[in-house]
C-alpha positions in Angstrom: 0.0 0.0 0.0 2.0 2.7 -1.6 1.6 6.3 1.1 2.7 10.0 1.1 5.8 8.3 2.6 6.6 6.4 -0.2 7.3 9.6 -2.0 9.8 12.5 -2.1 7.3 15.7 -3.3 9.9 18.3 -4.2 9.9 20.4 -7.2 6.7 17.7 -8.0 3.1 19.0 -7.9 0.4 16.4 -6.3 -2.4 16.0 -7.9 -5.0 15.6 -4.6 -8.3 14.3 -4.5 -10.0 15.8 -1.3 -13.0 15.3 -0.1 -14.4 19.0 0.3 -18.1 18.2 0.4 -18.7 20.6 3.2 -22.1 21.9 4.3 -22.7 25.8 4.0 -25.2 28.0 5.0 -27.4 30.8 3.3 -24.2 32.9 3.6 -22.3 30.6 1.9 -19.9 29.7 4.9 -18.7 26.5 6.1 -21.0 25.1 9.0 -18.5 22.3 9.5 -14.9 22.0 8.3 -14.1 18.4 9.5 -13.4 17.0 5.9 -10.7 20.3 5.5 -9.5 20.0 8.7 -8.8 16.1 7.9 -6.9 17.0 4.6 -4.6 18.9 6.6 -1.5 16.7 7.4 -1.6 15.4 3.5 -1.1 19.0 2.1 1.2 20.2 4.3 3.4 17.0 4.2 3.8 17.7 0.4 4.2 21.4 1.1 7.4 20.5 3.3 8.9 18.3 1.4 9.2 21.7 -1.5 5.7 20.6 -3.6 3.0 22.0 -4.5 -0.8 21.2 -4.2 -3.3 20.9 -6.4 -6.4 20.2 -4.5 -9.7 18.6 -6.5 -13.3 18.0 -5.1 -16.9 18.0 -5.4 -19.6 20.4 -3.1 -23.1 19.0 -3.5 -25.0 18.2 -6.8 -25.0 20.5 -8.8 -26.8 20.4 -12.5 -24.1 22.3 -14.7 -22.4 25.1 -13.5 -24.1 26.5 -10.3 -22.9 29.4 -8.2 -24.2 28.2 -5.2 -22.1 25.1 -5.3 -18.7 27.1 -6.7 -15.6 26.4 -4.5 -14.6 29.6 -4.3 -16.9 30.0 -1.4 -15.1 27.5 0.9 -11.4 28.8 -0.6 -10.9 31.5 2.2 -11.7 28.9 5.1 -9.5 26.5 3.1 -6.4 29.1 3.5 -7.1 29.6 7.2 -7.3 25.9 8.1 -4.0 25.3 6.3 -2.6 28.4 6.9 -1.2 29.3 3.2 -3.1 31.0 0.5 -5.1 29.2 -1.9 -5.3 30.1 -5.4 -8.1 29.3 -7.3 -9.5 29.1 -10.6 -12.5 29.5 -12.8 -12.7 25.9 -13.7 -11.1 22.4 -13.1 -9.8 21.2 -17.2 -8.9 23.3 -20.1 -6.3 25.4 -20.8 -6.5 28.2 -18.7 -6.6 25.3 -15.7 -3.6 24.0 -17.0 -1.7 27.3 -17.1 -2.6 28.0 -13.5 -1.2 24.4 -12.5 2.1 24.5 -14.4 3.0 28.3 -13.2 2.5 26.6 -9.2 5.4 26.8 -7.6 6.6 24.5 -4.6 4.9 25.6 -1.8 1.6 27.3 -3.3 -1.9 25.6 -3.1 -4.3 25.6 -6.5 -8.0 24.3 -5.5 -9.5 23.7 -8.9 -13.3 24.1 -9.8 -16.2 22.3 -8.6 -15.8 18.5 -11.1 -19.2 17.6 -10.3 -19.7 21.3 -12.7 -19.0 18.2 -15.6 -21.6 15.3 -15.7 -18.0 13.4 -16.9 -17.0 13.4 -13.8 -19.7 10.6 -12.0 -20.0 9.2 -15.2 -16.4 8.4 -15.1 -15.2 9.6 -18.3 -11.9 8.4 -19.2 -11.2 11.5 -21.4 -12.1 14.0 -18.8 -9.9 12.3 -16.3 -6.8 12.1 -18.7 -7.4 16.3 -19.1 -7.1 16.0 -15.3 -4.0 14.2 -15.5 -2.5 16.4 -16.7 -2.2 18.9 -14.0 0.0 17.2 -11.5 3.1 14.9 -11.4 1.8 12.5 -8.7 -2.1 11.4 -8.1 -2.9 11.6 -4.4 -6.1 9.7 -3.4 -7.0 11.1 -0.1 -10.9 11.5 -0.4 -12.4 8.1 1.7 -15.8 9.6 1.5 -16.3 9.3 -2.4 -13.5 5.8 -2.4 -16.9 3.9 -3.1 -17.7 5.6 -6.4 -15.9 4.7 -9.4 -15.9 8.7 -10.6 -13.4 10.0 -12.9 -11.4 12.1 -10.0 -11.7 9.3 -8.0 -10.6 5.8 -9.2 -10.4 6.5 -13.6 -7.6 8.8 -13.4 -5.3 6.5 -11.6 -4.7 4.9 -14.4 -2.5 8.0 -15.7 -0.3 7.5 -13.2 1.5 4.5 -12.7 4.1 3.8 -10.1 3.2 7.6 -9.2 0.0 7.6 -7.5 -0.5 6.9 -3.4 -3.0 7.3 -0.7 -3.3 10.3 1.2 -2.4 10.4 5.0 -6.4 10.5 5.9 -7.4 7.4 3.3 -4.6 5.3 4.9 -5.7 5.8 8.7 -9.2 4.9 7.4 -8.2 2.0 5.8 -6.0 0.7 8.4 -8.9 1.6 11.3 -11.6 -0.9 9.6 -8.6 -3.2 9.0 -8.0 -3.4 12.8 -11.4 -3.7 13.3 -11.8 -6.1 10.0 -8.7 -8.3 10.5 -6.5 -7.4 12.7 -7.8 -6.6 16.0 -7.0 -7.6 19.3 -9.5 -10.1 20.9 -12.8 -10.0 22.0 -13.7 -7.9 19.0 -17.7 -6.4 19.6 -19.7 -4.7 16.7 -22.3 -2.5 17.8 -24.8 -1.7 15.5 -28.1 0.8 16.0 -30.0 2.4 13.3 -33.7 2.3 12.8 -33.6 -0.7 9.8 -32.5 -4.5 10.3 -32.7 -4.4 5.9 -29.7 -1.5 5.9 -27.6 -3.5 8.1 -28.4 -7.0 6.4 -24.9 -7.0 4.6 -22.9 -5.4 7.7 -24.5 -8.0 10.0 -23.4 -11.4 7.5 -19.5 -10.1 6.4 -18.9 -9.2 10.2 -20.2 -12.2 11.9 -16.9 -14.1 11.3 -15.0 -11.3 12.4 -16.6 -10.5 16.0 -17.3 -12.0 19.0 -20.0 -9.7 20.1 -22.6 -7.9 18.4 -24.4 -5.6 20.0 -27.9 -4.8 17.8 -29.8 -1.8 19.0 -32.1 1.1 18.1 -35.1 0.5 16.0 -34.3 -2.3 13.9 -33.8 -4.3 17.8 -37.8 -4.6 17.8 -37.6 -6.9 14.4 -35.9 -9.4 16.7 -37.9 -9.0 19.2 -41.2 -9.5 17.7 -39.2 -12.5 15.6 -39.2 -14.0 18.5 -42.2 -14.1 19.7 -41.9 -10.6 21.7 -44.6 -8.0 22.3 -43.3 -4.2 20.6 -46.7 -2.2 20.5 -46.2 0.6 18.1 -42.0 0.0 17.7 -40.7 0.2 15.0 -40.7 -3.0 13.2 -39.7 -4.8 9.4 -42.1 -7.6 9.6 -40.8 -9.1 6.4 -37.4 -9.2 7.8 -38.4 -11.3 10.7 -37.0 -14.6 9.1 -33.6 -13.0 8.7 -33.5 -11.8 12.1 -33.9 -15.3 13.3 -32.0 -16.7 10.7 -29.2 -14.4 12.1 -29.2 -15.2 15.4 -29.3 -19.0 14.2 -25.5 -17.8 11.7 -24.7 -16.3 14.9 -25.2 -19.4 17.5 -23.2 -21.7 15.1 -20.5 -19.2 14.4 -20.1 -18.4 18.6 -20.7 -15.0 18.2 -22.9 -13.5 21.1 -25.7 -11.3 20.1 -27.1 -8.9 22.8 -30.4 -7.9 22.3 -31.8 -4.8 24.6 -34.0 -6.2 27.6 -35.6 -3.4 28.1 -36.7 0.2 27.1 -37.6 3.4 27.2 -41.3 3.4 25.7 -43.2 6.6 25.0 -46.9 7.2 23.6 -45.8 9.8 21.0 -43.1 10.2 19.1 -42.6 13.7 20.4 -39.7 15.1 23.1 -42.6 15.5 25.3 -44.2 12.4 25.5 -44.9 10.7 28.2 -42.6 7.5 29.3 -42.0 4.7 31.0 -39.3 1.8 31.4 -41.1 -1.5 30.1 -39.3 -4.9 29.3 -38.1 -5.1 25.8 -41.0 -8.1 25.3 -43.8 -6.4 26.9 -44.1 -3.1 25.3 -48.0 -2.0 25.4 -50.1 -1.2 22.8 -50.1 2.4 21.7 -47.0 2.9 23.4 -43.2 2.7 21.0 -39.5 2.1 22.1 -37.3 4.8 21.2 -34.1 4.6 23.4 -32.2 1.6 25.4 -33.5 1.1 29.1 -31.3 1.4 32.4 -30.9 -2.7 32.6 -29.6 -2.7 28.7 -27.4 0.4 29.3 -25.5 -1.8 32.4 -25.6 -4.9 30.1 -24.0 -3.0 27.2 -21.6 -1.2 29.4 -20.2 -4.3 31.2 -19.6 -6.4 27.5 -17.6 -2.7 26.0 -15.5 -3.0 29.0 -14.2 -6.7 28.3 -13.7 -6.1 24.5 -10.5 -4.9 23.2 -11.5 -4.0 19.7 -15.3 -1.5 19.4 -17.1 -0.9 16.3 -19.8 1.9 16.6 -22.3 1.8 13.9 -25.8 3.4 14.7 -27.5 5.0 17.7 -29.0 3.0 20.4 -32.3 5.3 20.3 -34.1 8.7 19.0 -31.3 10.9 20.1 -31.9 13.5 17.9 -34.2 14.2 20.4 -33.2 15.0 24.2 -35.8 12.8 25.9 -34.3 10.0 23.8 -30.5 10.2 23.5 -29.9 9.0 27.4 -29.0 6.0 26.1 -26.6 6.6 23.5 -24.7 9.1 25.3 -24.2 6.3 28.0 -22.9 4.0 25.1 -20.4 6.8 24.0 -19.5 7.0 27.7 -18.8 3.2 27.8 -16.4 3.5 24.8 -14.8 6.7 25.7 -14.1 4.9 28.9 -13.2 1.5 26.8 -10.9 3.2 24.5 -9.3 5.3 27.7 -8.2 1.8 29.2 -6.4 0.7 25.7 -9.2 -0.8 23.7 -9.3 0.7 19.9 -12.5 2.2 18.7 -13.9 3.1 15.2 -16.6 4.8 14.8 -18.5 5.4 11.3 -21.9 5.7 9.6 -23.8 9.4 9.6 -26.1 8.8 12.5 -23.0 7.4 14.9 -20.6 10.4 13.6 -23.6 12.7 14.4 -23.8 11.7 17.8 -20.4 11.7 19.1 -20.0 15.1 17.7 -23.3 16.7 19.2 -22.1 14.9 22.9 -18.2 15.7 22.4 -16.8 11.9 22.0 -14.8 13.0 18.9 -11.9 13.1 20.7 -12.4 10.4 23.4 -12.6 7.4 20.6 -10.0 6.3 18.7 -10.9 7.1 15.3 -14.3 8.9 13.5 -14.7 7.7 9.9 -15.3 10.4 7.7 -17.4 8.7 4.9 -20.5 7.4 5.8 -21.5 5.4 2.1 -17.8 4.7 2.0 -17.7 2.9 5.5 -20.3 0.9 4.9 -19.3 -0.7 2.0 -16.0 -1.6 3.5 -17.7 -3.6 6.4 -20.0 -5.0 3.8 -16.8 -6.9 2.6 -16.7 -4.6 -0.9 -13.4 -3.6 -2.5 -14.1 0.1 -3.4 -13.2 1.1 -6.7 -10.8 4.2 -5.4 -8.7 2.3 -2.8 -8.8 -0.7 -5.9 -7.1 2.3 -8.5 -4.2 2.8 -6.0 -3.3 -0.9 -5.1 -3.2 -2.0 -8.9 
């Protein structure tokens, strides 16, 4: 696995696929600059070793070329995060691109164009990502949030550059952190998963059952195995047609000696409104009219004592309606657990939109050993996929 450290940048301009998807608001300013922040130690490594950057991304979906989703909006917070300026440019191919790439000299940072501006570019068009080519001596991959598409920025253009292409510094730590969790890491290994569907997790839940010991299987899609099994959910949410697979699961599970914990109890409410009224009920005995929308106290214990004995935590999905503050008692205990886990030497990952959400609104971020910054990209790498744009680097 060919990284930054692979390669001497001087006098070379990299050619970088970020991931600079950021959300603005009405102002056009950046309401979170995670994905620049983690871009950071790529760019500048270059920068020090006497390149120069030339950064390429999308910014939403845009039909053609639309101002609203021009990267010239997000330049100036680019410069302050890395703390040189960054020159920009009215497009990302074409001559006038190419001009303001070869005139970079070490040191100075080009962010091209919106590429999504081009329908090419998620069509992956092998002419439009040889004009890319062009622009830099050595193709960077560093953008795990788009790995899983096989765009023309993304895995096409690879082929340009042989024996000169390598991941970025942020790709790499993602890959090796579902690695450890994948292959490598130290025993007992416990998957938790949350979510409101068993159907999203289907895949997750068959590729990692001969990787864990534990699985942990909370939030909403816990009441399909409960009512699989014969358990009483009331208004919970529930895939009926998925019922066989949950018991088929738990049968894979059984065979395989992997030990599934399934909530025992909740906390039920008659509305599904911050204001509803509640009470704790066991997980089998929820009454009618009334819906489980976080973990109960006796589940919180249970899950806390089995995160304490693993060594290797997987965090995939709330354990209940935290977006809401009646409901999120439960996964902010779960986020204590591994923040408390991960403090004592155990190795966490955590990934998927809903899980990433979370530990940033209740300030885990830094307590866990690593956040996964693609959400679609994460997935499919627990699903057991190869994603086209780590595939383009390895060949």
């Amino acid at each position: 696995m060919k990284t930054l450290n692979d390669f001497n940048f001087e006098n070379k301009k990299a050619l970088i696929r970020v991931d600079f998807n950021v959300p603005l608001n009405d102002k056009f300013e950046v309401t979170d600059a995670t994905r620049i922040v983690s871009a950071k130690p790529t760019i500048i490594k270059i920068l020090e070793d006497g390149g120069s950057c030339i950064l390429m991304s999308h910014l939403g979906r845009p039909k053609g070329f639309q101002d609203e989703f021009s990267l010239k909006h997000i330049a100036s917070k680019v410069e302050d995060i890395l703390g040189v300026e960054v020159k920009t440019v009215a497009d990302c191919v074409g001559a006038d691109v190419e001009a303001a790439a070869a005139s970079l000299e070490p040191g100075q940072v080009l962010l091209l164009e919106n590429l999504r501006f081009y329908k090419e570019e998620t069509a992956g068009d092998k002419d439009f990502a040889e004009k890319l080519s062009k622009l830099g001596d050595i193709y960077v991959n560093d953008a795990f949030g788009t790995a899983h598409r096989a765009h023309a920025s993304t895995t096409i253009i690879a082929q340009f550059f042989n024996g000169k292409k390598c991941f970025g510094s942020l790709l790499a730590q993602e890959i090796e952190s579902i690695n450890k969790v994948m292959e490598t890491g130290e025993k007992p290994v416990l998957a938790i998963l949350g979510g409101a569907k068993v159907s999203s997790k289907i895949t997750i839940i068959e590729n990692i059952l001969d990787k864990v010991d534990h699985l942990i299987i909370g939030g909403g899609m816990a009441f399909t195995f409960v009512k699989a099994q014969g358990g009483k959910i009331g208004n919970s949410i529930c895939e009926d047609d998925k019922m066989p697979l949950a018991l088929d699961i738990l049968k894979q599970a059984k065979e395989k000696n992997v030990q599934i914990h399934i909530p025992v109890d909740t906390v039920a409410a008659d509305d599904f409104s911050n204001d509803a009224n509640t009470q704790i009920v066991d997980i089998n005995e929820i009454p009618d009219g009334w819906e489980g929308v976080d973990a109960g106290p006796k589940s919180r214990k249970q899950f806390h004592d089995i995160v304490m004995q693993c060594k290797t935590i997987l965090w995939n999905g709330p354990l209940g309606v935290f977006e809401m503050e009646s409901f999120a008692g439960g996964t902010i205990e779960l986020g204590n657990s591994i923040a408390e886990a991960t403090k004592k030497g155990a190795f966490s990952l955590v990934g998927g939109g809903d899980s990433v959400a979370a530990v940033k609104q209740f300030g885990f971020e830094h307590k866990v050993s690593y956040v996964s910054t693609g959400g679609g990209a994460m997935l499919e790498s627990l699903e057991g996929k190869t994603l086209p744009g780590i595939a383009a680097i390895l060949e």
